[in-house]
ROZA-235467 format. One line per field, with one value per residue (C-alpha): residue in three letters; x, y, z. Coordinates in steps of 0.2 Angstrom, whole numbers, plus 5000, padded with zeros to 4 digits. Layout:
<recs>
aa	c(Ala,...);
px	c(X,...);
py	c(Y,...);
pz	c(Z,...);
</recs>
This chain:
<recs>
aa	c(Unk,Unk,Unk,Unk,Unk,Unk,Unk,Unk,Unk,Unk,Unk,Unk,Unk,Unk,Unk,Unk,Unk,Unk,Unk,Unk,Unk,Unk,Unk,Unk,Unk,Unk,Unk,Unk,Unk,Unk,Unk,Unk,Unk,Unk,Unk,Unk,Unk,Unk,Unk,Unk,Unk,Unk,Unk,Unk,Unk,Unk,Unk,Unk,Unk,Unk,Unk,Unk,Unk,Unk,Unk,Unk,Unk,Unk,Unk,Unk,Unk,Unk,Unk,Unk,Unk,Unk,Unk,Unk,Unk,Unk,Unk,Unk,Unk,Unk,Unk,Unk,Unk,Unk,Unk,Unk,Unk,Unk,Unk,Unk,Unk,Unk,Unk,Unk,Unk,Unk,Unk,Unk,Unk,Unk,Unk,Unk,Unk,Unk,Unk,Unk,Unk,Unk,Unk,Unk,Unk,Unk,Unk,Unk,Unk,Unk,Unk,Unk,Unk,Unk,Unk,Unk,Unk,Unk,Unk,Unk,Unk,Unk,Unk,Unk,Unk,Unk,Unk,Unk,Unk,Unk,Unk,Unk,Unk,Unk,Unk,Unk,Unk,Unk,Unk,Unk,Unk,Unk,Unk,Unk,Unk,Unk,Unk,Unk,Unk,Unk,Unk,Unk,Unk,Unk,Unk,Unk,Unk,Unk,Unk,Unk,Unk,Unk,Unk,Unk,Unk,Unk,Unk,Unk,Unk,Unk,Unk,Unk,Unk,Unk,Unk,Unk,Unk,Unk,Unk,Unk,Unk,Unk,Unk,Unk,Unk,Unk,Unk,Unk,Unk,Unk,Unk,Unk,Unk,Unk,Unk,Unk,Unk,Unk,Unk,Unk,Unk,Unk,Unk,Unk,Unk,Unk,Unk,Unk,Unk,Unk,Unk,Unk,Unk,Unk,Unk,Unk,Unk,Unk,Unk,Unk,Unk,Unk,Unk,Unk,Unk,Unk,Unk,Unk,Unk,Unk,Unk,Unk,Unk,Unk,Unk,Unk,Unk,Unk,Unk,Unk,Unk,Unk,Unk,Unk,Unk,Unk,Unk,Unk,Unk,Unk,Unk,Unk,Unk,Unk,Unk,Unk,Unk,Unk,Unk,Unk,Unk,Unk,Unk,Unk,Unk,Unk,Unk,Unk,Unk,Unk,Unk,Unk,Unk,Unk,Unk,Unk,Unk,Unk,Unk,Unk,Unk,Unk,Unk,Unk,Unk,Unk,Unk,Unk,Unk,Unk,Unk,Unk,Unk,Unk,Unk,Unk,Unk,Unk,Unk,Unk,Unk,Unk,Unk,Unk,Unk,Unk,Unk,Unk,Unk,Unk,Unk,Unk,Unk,Unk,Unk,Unk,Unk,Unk,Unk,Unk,Unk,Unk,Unk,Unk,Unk,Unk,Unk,Unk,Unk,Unk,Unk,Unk,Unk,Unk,Unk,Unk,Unk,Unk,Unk,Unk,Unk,Unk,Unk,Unk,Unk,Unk,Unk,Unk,Unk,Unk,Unk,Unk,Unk,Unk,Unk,Unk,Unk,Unk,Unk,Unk,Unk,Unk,Unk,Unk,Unk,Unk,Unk,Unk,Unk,Unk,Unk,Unk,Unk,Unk,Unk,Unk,Unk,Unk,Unk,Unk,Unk,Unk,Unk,Unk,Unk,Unk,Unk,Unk,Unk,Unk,Unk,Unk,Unk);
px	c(5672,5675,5665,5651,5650,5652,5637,5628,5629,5624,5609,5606,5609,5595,5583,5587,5588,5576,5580,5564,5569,5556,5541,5527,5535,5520,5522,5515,5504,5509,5500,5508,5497,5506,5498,5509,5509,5503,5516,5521,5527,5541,5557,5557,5543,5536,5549,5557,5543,5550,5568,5560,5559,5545,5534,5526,5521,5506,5496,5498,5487,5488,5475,5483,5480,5498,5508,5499,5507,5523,5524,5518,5530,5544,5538,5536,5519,5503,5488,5486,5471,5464,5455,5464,5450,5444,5463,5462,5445,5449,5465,5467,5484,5495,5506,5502,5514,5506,5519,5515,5523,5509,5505,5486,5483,5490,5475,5464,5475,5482,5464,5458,5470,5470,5450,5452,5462,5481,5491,5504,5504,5523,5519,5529,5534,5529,5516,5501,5498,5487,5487,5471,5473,5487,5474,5464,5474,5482,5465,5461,5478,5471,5454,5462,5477,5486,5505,5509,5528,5535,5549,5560,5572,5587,5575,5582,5600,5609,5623,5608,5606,5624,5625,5612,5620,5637,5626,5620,5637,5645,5656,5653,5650,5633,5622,5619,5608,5605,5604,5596,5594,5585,5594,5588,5590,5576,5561,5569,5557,5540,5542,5559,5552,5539,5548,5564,5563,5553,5566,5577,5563,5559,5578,5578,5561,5570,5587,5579,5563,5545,5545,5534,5533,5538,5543,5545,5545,5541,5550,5547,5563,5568,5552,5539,5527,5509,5493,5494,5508,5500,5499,5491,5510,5516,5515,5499,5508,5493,5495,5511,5521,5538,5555,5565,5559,5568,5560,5565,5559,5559,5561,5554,5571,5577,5586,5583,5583,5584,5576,5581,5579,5584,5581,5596,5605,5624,5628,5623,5614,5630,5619,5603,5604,5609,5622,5623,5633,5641,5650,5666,5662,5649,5640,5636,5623,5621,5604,5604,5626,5637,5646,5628,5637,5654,5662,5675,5681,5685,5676,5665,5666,5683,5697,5706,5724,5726,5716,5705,5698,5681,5680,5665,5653,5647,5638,5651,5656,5669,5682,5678,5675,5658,5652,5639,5643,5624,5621,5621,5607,5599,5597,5593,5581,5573,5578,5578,5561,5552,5561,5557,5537,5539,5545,5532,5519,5525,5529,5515,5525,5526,5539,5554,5547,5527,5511,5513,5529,5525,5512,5524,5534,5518,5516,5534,5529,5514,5518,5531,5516,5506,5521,5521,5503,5504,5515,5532,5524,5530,5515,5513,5512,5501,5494,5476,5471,5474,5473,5483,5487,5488,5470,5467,5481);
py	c(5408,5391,5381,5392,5389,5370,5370,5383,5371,5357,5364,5368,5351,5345,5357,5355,5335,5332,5315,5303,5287,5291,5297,5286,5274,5274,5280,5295,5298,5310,5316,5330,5342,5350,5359,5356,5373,5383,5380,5363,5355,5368,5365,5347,5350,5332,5319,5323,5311,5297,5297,5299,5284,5291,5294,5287,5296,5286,5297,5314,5324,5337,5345,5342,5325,5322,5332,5318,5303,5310,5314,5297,5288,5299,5298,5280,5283,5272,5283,5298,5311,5326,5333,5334,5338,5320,5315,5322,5315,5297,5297,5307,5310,5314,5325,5336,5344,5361,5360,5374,5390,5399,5405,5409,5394,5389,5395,5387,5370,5371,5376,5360,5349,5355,5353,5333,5331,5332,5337,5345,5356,5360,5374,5381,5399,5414,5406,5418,5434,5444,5444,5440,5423,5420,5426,5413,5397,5403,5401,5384,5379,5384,5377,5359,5359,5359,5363,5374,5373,5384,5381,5395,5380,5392,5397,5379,5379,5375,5388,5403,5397,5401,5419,5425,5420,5427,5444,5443,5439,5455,5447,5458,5474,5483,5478,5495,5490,5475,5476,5465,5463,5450,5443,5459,5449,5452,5449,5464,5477,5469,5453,5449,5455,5442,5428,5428,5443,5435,5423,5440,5446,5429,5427,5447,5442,5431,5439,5456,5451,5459,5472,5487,5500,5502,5516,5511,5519,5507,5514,5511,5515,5525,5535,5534,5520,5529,5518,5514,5506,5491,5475,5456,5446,5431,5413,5421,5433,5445,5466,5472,5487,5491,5485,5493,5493,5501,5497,5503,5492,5497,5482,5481,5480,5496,5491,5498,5485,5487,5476,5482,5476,5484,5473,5466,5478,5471,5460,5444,5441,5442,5452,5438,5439,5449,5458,5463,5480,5478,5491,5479,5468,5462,5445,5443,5431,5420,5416,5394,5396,5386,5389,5402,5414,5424,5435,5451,5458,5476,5493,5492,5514,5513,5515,5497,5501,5482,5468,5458,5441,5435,5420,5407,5404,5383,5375,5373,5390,5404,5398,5380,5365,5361,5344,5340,5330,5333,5347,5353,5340,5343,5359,5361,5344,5350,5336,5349,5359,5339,5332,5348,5345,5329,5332,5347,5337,5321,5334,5346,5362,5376,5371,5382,5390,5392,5400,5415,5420,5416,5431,5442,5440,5442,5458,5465,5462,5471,5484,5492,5493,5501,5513,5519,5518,5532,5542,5534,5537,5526,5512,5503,5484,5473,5481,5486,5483,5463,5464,5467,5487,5491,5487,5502,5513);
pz	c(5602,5594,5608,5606,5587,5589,5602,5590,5574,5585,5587,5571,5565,5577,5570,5551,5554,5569,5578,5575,5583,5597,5585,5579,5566,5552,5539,5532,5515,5504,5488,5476,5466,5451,5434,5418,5409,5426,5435,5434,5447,5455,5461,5463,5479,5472,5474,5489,5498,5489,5496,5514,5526,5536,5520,5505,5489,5484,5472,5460,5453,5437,5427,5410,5404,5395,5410,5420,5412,5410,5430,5432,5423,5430,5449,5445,5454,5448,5457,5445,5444,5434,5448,5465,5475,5470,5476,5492,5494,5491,5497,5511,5514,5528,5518,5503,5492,5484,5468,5456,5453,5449,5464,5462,5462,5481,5491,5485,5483,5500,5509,5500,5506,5525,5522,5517,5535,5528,5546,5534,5517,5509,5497,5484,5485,5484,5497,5491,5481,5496,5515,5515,5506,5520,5532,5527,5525,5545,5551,5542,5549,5566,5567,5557,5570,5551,5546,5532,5527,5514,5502,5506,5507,5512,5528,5533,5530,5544,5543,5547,5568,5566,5555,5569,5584,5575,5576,5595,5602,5592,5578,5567,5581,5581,5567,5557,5541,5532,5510,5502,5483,5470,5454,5445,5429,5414,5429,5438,5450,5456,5448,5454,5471,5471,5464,5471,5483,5494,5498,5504,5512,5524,5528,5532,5546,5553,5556,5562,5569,5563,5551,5557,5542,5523,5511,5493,5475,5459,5444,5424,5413,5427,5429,5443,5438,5435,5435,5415,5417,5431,5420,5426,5431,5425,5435,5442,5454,5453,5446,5446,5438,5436,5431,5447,5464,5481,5497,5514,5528,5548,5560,5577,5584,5576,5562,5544,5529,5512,5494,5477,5461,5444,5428,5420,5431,5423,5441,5433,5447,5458,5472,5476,5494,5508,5516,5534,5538,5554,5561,5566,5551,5534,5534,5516,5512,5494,5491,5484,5485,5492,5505,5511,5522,5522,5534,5529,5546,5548,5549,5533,5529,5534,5518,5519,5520,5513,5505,5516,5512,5513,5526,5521,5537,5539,5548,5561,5562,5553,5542,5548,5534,5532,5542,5532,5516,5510,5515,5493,5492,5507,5503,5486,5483,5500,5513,5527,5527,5520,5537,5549,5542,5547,5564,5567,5563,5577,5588,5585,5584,5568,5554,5553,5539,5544,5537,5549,5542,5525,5528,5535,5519,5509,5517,5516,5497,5496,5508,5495,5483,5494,5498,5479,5480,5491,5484,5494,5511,5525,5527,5543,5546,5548,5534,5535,5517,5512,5494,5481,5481,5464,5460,5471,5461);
</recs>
């Protein structure tokens, strides 16, 4: 078991931190696009280009004159422009980081930069607000020969290779259901869903394959949502209702997985991730936590007849220390998915975290609004409809 762990994490850690010393030594252009006041410039997605040897942040861009300065003086960056269009035109970079929150605004941001000749776009999550937007960015991708990457920086980690291959070989007995929750804070239901839901939804894809239908019920104060009660979203997520959402998801590879959200439920956000129900064992999952994974061994339905201990999953396997001294930064300031672009573009391959499953995600979302839409009826995916469903509510 420990061999297979050691050679498990060794992978990982050639994915997360791709070995370059045989790629093309020139240095890539990179550009960042934020918006002070509409989104800003996220989660840090600008600066990570600067502490990268293989790339150069040489010019930003924000529409709001004074949110332009102060990026400029904090980036320590002397190109600055208003219009990022006229960026991408002048500059045209190798690189382009798609910063703002507000994700309305990455569509048309990230089509612009794979349209100027940019080999690689690291956009901020949630990618986009409709499938069809995804749609459209996938096949600019395709007739550019572009890369999307997508900060669902815990898609990166290096201790998830291992929580999957701990599921294959049986650690944890037959896989029965995975539970996933948001923060269920004050942006509890469909906006917790959106903002921090998708990040349960893209680790659930890839640890249980494709989804293939959705039943889900929106609730407002602990009724059914009705069509009065759909309302334009903050940080331009589109029309949404509700402050409690429960979705019920079908995998291709049988498995049935769970998202709900309940607004300032009373976990103080305890519950943001995911836990999978074995029936030997649990694998709980801590979205942005440190160690990510942990393991409690044992029948989960079955009355313990003594206490049983949580033991932390790392990169190198169960209850092992954790090799990577950086992994904290590497993680949360973004060094993995910025390295793995870098890579996938050299190597012409999709990042970890690509355009394709950022869609998938997309549709996960708006599959439980469709769901409600129709009264809780189970909706099949890829969804046939690529807009937003509550404008048809």
């Amino acid at each position: 078991m420990q061999r297979r762990h050691f050679l498990a994490a060794t992978a990982a850690a050639s994915l997360a931190t791709p070995a370059l010393a045989q790629a093309n030594s020139d240095t890539l252009k990179a550009v960042a696009i934020g918006h002070t006041g509409r989104g800003d410039f996220g989660h840090g997605l600008d600066s990570i280009w600067q502490r990268l040897p293989e790339t150069q942040l040489v010019a930003i861009a924000d529409a709001n004159p004074d949110g332009l300065k102060k990026a400029q003086k904090r980036l320590n960056v002397e190109r600055g422009f208003a219009d990022y269009r006229e960026m991408l035109d002048e500059i045209r970079p190798d690189i382009v980081a798609v910063c703002p929150r507000h994700a309305d605004q990455h569509h048309d941001m990230a089509l612009a930069a794979i349209q100027s000749g940019a080999r690689g776009v690291y956009l901020e999550k949630p990618f986009v607000p409709t499938p069809a937007e995804a749609d459209s960015l996938i096949a600019a991708c395709q007739q550019h020969n572009a890369k999307i990457a997508i900060a669902h920086r815990n898609r990166y980690h290096p201790t998830l290779p291992i929580v999957r291959e701990l599921i294959e070989a049986g650690e944890i007995g037959r896989l029965l259901e995975i539970r996933g929750r948001g923060k269920s804070d004050h942006r509890g239901g469909v906006e917790d869903l959106w903002v921090l839901g998708t990040h349960v939804l893209n680790l659930t894809h890839f640890l249980a394959g494709d989804p293939v239908s959705c039943s889900a019920s929106l609730m407002q104060d602990g009724r059914l949502v009705e069509p009065s009660d759909v309302r334009e979203g903050r940080e331009g997520l589109g029309l949404m209702a509700g402050n409690a959402v429960h979705a019920r998801y079908q995998m291709n590879n049988g498995i049935v997985a769970t998202f709900d959200s309940i607004a300032s439920d009373g976990t103080e956000n305890a519950g943001f991730g995911l836990r999978l129900i074995g029936s030997k064992g649990t694998i709980a999952i801590h979205i942005d936590k440190s160690p990510l994974a942990y393991l409690l061994p044992g029948n989960p339905f079955r009355t313990p007849t003594e206490p049983g201990a949580w033991i932390p999953i790392t990169a190198a396997g169960i209850g092992q220390p954790e090799p990577r001294e950086d992994l904290r930064q590497m993680v949360e300031h973004h060094g993995f998915p910025a390295r793995d672009l870098v890579a996938a573009i050299r190597e012409d391959r999709e990042p970890l975290c690509n355009a394709s499953q950022g869609r998938t995600t997309v549709e996960m979302v708006c599959a439980a609004l469709e769901s409600h839409r129709q009264n809780g009826a189970v909706v099949q995916l890829p969804l046939k409809h690529r807009d937003n469903p509550l404008s048809r509510f």
